[in-house]
C-alpha positions as CSV (number, residue, x, y, z in Angstrom):
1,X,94.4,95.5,67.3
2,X,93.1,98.9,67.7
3,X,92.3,100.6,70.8
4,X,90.7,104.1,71.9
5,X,91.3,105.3,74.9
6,X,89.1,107.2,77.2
7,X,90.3,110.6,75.8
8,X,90.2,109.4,72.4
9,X,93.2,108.6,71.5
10,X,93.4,105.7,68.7
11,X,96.5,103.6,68.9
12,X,97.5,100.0,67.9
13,X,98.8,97.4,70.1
14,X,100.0,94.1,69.2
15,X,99.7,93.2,73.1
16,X,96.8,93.6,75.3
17,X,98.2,96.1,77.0
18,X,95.5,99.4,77.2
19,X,97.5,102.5,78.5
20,X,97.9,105.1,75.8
21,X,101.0,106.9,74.7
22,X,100.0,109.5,74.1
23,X,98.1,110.1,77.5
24,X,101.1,108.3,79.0
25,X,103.2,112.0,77.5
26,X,100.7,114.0,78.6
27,X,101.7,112.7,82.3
28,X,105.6,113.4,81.6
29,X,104.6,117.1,81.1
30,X,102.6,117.4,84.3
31,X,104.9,115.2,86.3
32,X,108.6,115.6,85.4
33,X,109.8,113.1,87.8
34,X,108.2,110.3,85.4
35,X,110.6,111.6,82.5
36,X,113.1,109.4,84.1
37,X,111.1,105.8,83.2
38,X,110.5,104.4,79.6
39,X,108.2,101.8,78.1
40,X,107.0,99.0,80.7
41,X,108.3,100.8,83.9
42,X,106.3,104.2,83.1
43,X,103.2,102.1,82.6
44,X,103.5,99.9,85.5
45,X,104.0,103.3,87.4
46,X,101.4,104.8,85.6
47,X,98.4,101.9,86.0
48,X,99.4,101.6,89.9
49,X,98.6,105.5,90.2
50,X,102.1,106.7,90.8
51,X,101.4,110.0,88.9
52,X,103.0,111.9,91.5
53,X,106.3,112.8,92.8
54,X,104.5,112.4,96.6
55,X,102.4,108.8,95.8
56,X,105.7,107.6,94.9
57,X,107.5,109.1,98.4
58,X,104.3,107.6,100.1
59,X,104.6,104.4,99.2
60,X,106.8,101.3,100.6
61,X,109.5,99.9,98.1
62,X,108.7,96.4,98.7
63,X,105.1,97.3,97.3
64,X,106.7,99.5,94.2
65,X,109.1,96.4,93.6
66,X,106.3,94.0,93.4
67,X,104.8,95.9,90.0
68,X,105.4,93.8,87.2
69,X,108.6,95.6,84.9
70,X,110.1,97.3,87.9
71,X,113.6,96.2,88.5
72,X,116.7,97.4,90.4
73,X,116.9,100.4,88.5
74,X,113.7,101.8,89.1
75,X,113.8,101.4,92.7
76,X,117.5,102.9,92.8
77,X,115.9,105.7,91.1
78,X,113.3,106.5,93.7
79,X,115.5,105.4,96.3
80,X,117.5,108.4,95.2
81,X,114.0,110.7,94.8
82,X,113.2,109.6,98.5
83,X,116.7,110.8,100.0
84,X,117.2,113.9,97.9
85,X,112.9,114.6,97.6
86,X,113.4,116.3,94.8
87,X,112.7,116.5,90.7
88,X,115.6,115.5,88.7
């Protein structure tokens, strides 16, 4: 199906799934420290508002591990964010 999104973007998806690309890359460039996550980790990061280095630091694991497509990875990822609170 096709799909615009809010900034016009037009994309297909086989899945119901809304978040564009494209926009998706535009958040890489203004937050490096999403660089790190691909595919259905970025956009579960993404959609819970984790567009920042600090929401991410602000928020309790056990909520980040309860997004749908974040596994151990991910959260050993910002595990190691948290204790070095930096930008890789």
């Amino acid at each position: 199906m096709k799909i615009t999104c809010e900034n016009g973007h037009t994309f297909e998806r086989k899945s119901n799934c809304i978040v564009c690309l494209t926009c998706t890359s535009a958040a890489h460039r203004d937050h490096l420290f999403l660089g790190q996550f691909f595919g259905p980790t970025l956009r579960a990061i993404y959609n819970a508002g984790l567009t920042s280095l600090k929401s991410v630091l602000e928020l309790n694991i056990k909520s980040i591990a309860k997004l749908h497509s974040i596994g151990k990875t991910t959260i050993s990822k910002i595990e190691q964010l948290r204790k070095n609170e930096i930008i890789p």
